[in-house]
N, C-alpha and C positions, 0 to 999 in steps of 0.2 A: 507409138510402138518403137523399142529401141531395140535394135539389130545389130552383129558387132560381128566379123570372121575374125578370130584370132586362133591360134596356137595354144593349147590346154592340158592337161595332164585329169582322163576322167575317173575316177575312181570310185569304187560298189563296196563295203562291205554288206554281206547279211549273214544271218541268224542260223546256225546250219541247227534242221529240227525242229523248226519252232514249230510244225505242225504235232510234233510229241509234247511239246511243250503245252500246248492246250489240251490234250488227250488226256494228260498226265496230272494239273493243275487244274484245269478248270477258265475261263475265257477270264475272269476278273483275274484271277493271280499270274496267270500266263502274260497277260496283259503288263500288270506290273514289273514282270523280268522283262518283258519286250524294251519296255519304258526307258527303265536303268540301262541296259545294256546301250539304247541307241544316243540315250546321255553319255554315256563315256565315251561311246564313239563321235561325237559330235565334238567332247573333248579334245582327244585325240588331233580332229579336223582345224579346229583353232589353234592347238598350239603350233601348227606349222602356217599357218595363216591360209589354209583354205577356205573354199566357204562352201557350206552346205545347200544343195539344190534342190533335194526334196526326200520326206522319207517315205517311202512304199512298203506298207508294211512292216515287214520286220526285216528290211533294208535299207540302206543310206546312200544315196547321192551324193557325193561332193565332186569339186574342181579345187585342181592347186595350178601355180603357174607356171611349175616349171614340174618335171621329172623330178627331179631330186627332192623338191618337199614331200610328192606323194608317195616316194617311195620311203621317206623315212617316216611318214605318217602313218603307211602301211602297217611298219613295224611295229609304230607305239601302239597302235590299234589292239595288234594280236599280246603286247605286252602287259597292254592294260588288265584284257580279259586273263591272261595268264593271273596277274595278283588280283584281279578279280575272284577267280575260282580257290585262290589260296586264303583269300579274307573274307570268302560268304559272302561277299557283296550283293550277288544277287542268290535268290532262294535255292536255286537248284544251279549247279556249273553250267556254263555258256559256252560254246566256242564260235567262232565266226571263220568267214572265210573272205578273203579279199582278191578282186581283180582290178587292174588298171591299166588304162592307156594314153600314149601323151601324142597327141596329133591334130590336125584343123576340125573349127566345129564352130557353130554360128551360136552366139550369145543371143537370146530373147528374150524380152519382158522378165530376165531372170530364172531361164530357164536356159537349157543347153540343148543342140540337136547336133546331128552330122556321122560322119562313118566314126569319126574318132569314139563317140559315146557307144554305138555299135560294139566296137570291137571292144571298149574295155567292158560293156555288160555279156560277152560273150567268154572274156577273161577270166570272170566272175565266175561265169557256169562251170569251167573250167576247173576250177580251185575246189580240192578240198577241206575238210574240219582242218585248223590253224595254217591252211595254207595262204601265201601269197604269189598270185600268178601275174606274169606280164609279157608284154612283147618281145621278142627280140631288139627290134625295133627300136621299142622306149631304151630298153637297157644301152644301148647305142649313145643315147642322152646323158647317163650317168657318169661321174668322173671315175678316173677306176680304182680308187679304193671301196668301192659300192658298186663296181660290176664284176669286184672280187667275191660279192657274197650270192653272186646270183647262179644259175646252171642252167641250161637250156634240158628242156627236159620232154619237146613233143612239138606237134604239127597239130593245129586245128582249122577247119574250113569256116573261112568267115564269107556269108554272102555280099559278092561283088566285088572279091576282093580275092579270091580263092583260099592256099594254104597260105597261116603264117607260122612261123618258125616262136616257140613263145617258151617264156622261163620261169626258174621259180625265185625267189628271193628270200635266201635264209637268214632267217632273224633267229633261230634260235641257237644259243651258247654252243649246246652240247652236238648241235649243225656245223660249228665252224672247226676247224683244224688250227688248232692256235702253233704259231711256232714256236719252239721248246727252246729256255735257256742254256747256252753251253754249260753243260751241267759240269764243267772242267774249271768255270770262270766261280762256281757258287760250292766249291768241293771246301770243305775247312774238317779241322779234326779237333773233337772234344765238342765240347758245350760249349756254345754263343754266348758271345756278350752285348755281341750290338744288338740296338734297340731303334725301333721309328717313334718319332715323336707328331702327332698329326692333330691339326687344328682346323677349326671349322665354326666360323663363331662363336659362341661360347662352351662349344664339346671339343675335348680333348682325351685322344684315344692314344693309348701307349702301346706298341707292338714289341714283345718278346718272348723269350723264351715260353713266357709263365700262357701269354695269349701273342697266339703266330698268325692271325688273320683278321683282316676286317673286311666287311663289304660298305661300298660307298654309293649312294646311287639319289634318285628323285622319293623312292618309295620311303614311309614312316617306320617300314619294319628292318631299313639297312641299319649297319652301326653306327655310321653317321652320316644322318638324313639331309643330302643337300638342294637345295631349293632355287634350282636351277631347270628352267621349262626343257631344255633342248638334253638336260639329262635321262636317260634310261632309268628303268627303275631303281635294277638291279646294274650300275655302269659300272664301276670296277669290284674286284679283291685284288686285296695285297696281301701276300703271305709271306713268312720268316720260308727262307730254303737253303737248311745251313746257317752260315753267316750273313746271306744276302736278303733283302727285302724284296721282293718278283711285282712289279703290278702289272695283273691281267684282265685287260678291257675287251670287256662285254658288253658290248652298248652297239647302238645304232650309229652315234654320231663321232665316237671315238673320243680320245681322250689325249688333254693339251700339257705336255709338261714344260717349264723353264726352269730351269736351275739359278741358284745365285750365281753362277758366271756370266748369266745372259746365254748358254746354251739353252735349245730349246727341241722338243723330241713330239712329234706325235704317234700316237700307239691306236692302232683298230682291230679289235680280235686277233688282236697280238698280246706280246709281252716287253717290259721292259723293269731293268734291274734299275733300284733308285739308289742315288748314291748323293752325296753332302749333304746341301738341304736346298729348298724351293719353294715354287707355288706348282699345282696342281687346277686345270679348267676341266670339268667336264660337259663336253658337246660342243663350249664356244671357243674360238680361237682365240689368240692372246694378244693378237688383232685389231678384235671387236670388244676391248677394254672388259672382259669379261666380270663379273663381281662376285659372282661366289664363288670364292678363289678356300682351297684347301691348302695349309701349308704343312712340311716336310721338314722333319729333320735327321738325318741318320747319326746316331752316334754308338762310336764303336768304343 
């Protein structure tokens, strides 16, 4: 028997409804959206390198090792299912709900116990349809560009432990408060001429007048689909504004710019004006020799 106390980050999602789900379908088809759904969430769990501990139902166990993978796993989770339900992936829309907690808890024969798994399946109950719940606590863990997306939102009594103080974690776009460009720095008179030139192995996307926006992300349905694990589906748009080009990241993991000066800017549910020309990371820093690299060129 192998036994192990470490430090853990436990995290639930499940199936909010599935008992309509069978009422409605029928136990074999119901079956089958259960099926898919807890594949993509399983997805999800590996691309930030956790591992799955068991599924109950039409719920998922996993462990990551720190706070910060499972909270941006959280996210891709509910992102998934979002282009889930936008590409019929499964038969009828899905949504889930996710709780987690990052705290001590004893490793078994590949199984997990302790208060820690407690509180994050108590997290869980917590959270509703697209929500993500977590501890105060955890959030504590996170760096704070990522305990900027969070809001403390309630008190729940967990047994042996009394009240904890616990939060929500906003992953969605139209959730965050993007800071707005000096709209004094992007004011021009008459019709633009500048144009962005953006490349991406062999796609190449011209932004102007004629077409003022693109989206960039992991998903097949952006404008140019980049193939990078740690990216968001939907991770940026850029739009014409005026004479300026705006890119505005909407991602989990943010977004890595370097310019040909060797300037280099990072952007998280924020905004940033591009200007000569670059490369573009999304999720990985420029660091971690990233390789699906976007490049930029403004020309005015």
């Amino acid at each position: 028997m192998f036994t192990q106390s470490k430090k853990l980050a436990i995290l639930f999602a499940d199936i909010v409804g599935s008992t309509r789900l069978y009422d409605s379908l029928g136990d074999e088809r119901a079956r089958e959206v259960v099926s898919v759904t807890l594949d993509l969430l399983a997805d999800s769990v590996a691309r930030y390198e956790g591992t799955v501990i068991k599924v109950i139902g039409d719920e998922i166990m996993c462990t990551f090792n720190d706070a910060v993978a499972a909270t941006k796993a959280a996210c891709d989770m509910q992102e998934t299912m979002e282009e889930a339900i936008a590409d019929g992936v499964t038969e009828v829309p899905v949504t889930i709900r996710v709780g987690y907690h990052f705290g001590p808890c004893i490793q078994e024969d590949g199984d997990v116990h302790g208060d820690a798994v407690n509180v994050a399946a108590r997290m869980a109950s917590q959270a509703k349809s697209r929500q993500i719940i977590t501890t105060a606590e955890t959030v504590k863990h996170l760096p704070a560009v990522l305990q900027d997306s969070s809001r403390l939102v309630d008190y729940a009594a967990i047994k042996g432990k009394g009240e904890m103080e616990i939060a929500e974690i906003i992953w969605q776009e139209e959730d965050v408060t993007h800071m707005q460009v000096d709209l004094a720095s992007v004011t021009g008179s008459g019709a633009s001429t500048t144009q962005l030139q953006l490349a991406y192995r062999d796609v190449h996307v011209v932004l102007n007048q004629d077409r003022e926006a693109a989206v960039l992300g992991r998903s097949a349905t952006c404008d140019i689909p980049v193939a990078e694990a740690l990216a968001s589906r939907q991770h940026i748009r850029i739009e014409l504004r005026r004479d300026k080009f705006v890119l505005i990241d909407q991602s989990t993991n943010g977004t890595y710019v370097q310019h040909s000066d060797g300037t280099q800017a990072f952007v998280r549910r924020d905004e940033l004006v591009l200007t000569g020309s670059g490369i573009i990371s999304l999720g990985q820093a420029m660091d971690n020799n990233p390789q699906e690299l976007i490049r930029f060129t403004v020309e005015n």
